[in-house]
MMTF fields as JSON, N, C-alpha, C and O atoms, coordinates in Angstrom:
{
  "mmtfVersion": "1.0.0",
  "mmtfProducer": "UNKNOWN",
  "numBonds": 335,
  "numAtoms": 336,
  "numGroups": 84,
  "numChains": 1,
  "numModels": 1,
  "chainsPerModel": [1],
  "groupsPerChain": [84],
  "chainIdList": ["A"],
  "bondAtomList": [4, 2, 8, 6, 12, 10, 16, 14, 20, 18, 24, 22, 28, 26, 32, 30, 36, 34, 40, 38, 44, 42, 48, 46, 52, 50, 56, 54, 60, 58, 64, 62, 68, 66, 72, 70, 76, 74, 80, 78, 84, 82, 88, 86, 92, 90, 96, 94, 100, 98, 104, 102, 108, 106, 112, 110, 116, 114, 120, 118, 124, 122, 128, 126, 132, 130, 136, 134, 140, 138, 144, 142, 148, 146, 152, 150, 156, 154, 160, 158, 164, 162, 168, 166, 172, 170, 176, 174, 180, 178, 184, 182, 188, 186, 192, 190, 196, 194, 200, 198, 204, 202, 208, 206, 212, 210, 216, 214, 220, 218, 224, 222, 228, 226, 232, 230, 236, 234, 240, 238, 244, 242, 248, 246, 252, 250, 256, 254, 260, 258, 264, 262, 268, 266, 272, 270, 276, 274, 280, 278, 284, 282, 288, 286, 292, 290, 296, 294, 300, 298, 304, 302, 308, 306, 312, 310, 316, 314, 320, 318, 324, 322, 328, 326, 332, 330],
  "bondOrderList": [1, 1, 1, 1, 1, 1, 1, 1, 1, 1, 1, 1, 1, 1, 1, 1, 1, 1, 1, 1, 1, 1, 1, 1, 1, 1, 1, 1, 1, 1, 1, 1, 1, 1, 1, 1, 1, 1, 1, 1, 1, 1, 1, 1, 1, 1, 1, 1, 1, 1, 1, 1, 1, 1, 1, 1, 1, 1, 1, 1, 1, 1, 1, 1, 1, 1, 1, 1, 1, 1, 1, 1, 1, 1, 1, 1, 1, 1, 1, 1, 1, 1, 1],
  "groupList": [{"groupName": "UNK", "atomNameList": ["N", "CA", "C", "O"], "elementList": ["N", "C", "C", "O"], "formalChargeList": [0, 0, 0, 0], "bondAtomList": [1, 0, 2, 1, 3, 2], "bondOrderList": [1, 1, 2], "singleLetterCode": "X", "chemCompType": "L-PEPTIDE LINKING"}],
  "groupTypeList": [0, 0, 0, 0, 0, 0, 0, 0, 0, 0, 0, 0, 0, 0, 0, 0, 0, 0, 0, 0, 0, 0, 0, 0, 0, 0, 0, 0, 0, 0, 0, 0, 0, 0, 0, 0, 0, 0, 0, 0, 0, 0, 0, 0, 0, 0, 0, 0, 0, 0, 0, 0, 0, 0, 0, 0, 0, 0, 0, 0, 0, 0, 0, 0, 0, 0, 0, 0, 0, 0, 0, 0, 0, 0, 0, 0, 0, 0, 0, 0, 0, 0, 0, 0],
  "groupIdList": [1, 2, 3, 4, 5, 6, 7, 8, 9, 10, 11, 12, 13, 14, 15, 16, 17, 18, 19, 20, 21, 22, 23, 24, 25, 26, 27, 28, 29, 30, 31, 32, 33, 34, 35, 36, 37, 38, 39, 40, 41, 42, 43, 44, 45, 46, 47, 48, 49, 50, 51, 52, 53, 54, 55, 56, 57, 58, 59, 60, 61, 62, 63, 64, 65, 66, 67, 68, 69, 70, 71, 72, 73, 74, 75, 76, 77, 78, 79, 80, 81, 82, 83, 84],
  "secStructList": [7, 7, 2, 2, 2, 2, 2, 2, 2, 2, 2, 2, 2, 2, 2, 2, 2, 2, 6, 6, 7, 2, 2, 2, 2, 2, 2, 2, 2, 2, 6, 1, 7, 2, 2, 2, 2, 2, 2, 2, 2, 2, 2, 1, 1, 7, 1, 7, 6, 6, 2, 2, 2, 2, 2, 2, 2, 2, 2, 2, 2, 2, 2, 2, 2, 2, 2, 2, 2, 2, 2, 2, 2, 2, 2, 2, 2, 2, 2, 2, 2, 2, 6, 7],
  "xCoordList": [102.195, 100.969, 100.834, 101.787, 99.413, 99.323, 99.526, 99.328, 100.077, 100.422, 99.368, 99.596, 97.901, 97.23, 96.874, 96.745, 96.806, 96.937, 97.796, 97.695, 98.873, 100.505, 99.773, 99.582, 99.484, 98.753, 97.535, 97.694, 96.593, 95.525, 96.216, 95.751, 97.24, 98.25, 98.325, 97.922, 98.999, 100.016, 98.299, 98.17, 97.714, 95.995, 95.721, 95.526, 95.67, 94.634, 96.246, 96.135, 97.183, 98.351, 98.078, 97.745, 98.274, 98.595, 97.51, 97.527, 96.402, 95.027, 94.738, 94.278, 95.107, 94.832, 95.786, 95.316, 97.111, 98.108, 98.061, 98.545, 97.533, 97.705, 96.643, 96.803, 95.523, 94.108, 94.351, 94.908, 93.32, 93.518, 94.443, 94.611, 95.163, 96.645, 98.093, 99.129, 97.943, 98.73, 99.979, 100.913, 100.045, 100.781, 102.006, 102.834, 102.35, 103.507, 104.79, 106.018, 103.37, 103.701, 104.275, 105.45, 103.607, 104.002, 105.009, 105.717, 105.467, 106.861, 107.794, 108.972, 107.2, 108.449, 109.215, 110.353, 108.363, 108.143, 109.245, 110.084, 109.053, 109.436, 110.602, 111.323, 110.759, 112.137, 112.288, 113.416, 111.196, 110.959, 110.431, 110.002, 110.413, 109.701, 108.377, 108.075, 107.269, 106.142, 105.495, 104.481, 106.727, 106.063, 106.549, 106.434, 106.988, 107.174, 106.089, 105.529, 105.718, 104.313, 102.897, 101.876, 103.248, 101.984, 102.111, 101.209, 103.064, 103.674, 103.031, 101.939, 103.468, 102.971, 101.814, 101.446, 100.894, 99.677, 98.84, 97.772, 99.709, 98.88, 99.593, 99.136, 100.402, 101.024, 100.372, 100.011, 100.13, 99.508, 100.544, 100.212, 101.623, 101.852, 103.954, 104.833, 104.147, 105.681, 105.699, 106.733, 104.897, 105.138, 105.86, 105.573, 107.269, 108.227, 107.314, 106.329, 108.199, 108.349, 107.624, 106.51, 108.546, 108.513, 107.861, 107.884, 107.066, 106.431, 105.303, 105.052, 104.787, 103.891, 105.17, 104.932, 106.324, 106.988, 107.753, 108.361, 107.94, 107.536, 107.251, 107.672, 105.74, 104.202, 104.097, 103.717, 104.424, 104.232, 105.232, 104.827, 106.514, 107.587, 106.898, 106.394, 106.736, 106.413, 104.825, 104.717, 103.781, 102.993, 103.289, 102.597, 104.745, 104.493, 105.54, 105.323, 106.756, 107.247, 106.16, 106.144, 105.228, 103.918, 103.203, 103.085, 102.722, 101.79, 103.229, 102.918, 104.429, 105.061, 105.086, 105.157, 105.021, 105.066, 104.295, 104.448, 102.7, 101.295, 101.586, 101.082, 101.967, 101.823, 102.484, 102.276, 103.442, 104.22, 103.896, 104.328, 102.767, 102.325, 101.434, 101.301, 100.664, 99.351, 100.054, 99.57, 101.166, 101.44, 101.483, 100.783, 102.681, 102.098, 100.953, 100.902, 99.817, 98.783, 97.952, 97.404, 98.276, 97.378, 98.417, 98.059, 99.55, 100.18, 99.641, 99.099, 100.0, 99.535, 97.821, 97.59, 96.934, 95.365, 95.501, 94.888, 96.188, 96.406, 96.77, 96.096, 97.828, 98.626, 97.73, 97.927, 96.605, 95.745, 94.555, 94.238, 94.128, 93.049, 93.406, 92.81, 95.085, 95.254, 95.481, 95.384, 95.876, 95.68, 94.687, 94.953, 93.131, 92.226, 91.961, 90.966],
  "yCoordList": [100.697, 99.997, 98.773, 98.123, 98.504, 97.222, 96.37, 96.567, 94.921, 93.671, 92.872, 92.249, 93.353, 92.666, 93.317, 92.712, 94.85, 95.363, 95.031, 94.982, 94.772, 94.197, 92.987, 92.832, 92.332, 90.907, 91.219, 90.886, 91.796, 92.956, 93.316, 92.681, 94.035, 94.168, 92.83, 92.659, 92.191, 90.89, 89.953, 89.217, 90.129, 89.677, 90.061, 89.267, 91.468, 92.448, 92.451, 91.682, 93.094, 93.235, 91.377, 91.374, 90.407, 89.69, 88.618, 87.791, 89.108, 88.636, 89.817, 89.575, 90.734, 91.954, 91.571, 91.545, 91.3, 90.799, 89.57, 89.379, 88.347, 87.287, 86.29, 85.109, 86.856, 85.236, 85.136, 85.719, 83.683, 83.249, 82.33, 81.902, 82.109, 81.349, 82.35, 82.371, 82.941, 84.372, 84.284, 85.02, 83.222, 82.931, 82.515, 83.423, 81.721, 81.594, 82.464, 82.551, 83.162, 84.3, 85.496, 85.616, 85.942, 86.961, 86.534, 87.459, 85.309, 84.977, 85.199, 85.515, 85.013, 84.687, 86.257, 86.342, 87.348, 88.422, 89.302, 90.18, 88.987, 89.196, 88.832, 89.212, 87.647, 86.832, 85.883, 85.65, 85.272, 84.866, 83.253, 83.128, 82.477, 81.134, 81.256, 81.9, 80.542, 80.635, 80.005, 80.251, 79.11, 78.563, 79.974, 79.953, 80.833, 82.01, 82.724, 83.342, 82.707, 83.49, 83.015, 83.581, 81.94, 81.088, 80.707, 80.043, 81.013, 81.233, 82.586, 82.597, 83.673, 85.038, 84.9, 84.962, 84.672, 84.499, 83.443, 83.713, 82.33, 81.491, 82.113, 81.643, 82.878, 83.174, 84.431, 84.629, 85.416, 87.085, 87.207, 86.467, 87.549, 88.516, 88.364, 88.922, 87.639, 87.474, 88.026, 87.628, 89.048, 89.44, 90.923, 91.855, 90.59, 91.916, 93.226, 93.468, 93.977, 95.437, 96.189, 96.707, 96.063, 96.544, 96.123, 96.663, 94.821, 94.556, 95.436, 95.352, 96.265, 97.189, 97.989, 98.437, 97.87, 99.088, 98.366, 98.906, 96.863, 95.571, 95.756, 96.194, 95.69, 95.135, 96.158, 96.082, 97.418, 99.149, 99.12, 99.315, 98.821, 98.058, 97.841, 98.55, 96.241, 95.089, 95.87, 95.874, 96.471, 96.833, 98.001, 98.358, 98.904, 99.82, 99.476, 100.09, 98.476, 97.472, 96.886, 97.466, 96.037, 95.407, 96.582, 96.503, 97.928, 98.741, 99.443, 99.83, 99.462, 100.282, 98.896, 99.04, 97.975, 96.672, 96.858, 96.86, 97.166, 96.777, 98.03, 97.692, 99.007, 100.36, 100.384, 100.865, 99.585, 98.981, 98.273, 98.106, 97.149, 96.381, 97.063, 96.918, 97.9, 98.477, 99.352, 99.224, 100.124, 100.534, 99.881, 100.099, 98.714, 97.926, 97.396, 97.06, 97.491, 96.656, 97.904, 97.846, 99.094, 100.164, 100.331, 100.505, 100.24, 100.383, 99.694, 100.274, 98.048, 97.472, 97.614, 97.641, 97.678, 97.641, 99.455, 99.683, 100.344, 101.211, 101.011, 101.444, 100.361, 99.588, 98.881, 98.528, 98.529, 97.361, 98.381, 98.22, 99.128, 100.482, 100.859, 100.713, 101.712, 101.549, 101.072, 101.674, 99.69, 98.937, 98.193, 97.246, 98.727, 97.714, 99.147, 99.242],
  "zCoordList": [117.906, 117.546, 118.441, 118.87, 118.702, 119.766, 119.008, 117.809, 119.573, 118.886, 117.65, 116.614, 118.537, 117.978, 116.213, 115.148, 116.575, 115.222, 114.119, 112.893, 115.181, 113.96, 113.262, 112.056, 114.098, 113.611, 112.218, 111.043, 112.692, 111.72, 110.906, 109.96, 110.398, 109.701, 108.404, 107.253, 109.303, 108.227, 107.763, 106.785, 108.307, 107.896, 106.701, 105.781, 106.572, 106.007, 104.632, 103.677, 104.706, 104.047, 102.936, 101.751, 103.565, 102.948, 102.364, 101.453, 103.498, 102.207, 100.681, 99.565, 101.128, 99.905, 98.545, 97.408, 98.846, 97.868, 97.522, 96.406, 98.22, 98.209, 98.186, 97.88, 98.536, 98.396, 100.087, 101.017, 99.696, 100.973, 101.579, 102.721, 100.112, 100.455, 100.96, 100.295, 101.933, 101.858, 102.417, 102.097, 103.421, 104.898, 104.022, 104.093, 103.397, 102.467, 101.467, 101.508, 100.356, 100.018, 101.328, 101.673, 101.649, 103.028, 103.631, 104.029, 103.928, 104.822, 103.653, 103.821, 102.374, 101.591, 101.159, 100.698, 101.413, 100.772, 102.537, 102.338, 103.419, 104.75, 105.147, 106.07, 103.93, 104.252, 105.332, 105.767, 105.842, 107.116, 106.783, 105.636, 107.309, 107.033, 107.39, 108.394, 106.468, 106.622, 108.38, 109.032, 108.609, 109.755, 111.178, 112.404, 110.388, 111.722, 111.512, 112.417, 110.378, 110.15, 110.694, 111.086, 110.56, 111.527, 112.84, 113.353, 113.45, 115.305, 115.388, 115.954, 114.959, 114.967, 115.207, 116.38, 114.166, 114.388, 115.849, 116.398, 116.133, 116.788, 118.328, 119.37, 118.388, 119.538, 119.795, 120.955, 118.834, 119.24, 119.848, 120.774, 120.14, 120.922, 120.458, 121.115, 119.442, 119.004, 117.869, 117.332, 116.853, 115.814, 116.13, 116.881, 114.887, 115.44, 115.133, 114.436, 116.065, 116.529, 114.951, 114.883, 113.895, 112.818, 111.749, 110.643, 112.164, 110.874, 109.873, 108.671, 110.913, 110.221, 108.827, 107.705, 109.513, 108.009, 107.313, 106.389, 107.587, 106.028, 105.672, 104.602, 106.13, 105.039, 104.372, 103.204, 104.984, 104.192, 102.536, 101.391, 103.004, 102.069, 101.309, 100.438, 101.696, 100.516, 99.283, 98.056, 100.514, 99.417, 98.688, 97.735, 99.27, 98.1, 96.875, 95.83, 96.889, 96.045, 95.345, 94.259, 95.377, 94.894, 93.675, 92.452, 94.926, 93.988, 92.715, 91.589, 93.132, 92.089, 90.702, 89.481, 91.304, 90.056, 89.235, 88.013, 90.323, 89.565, 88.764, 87.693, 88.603, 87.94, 86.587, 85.473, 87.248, 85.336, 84.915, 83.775, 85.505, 84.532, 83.966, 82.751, 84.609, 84.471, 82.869, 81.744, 83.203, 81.709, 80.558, 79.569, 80.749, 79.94, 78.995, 77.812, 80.315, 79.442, 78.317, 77.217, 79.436, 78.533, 77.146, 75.981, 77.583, 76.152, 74.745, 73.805, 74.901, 74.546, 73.776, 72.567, 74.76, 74.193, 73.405, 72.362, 73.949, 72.639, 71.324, 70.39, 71.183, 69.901, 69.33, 68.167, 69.968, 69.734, 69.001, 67.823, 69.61, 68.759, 67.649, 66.582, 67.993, 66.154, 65.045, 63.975, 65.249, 64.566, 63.919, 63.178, 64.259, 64.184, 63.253, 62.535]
}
């Protein structure tokens, strides 16, 4: 993948999970310091090799979370029907 996509990547990846406060979260999630995350970006052309199969990582860690919470809640507002 070209660099700049990698970059498109950690953009798109960590505004989707994160707001527009993302650059923090995302280093923290990467294991990386936020201020490497913002070199990446202001440099284009130093973001590693592999970050595209991080961000792949981190969001499918994220979506398996959201899926248990997501049970959760349906559990819950069920319990909540029969009871009413």
């Amino acid at each position: 993948m070209v660099e700049n996509g990698n970059l498109d990547l950690l953009r798109l990846v960590g505004e989707a999970l994160y707001g527009e406060r993302w650059q923090a979260p995302i280093a923290a999630d990467l294991g990386v310091s936020d201020r490497a995350v913002r070199y990446w970006l202001k440099s284009a052309n130093q973001c590693p090799d592999d970050i595209g199969f991080r961000l792949l990582s981190i969001v499918e860690r994220k979506k398996l979370n959201l899926g248990e919470v997501e049970a959760v809640v349906l559990e819950r507002l069920r319990l909540g029907r029969l009871s009413q």
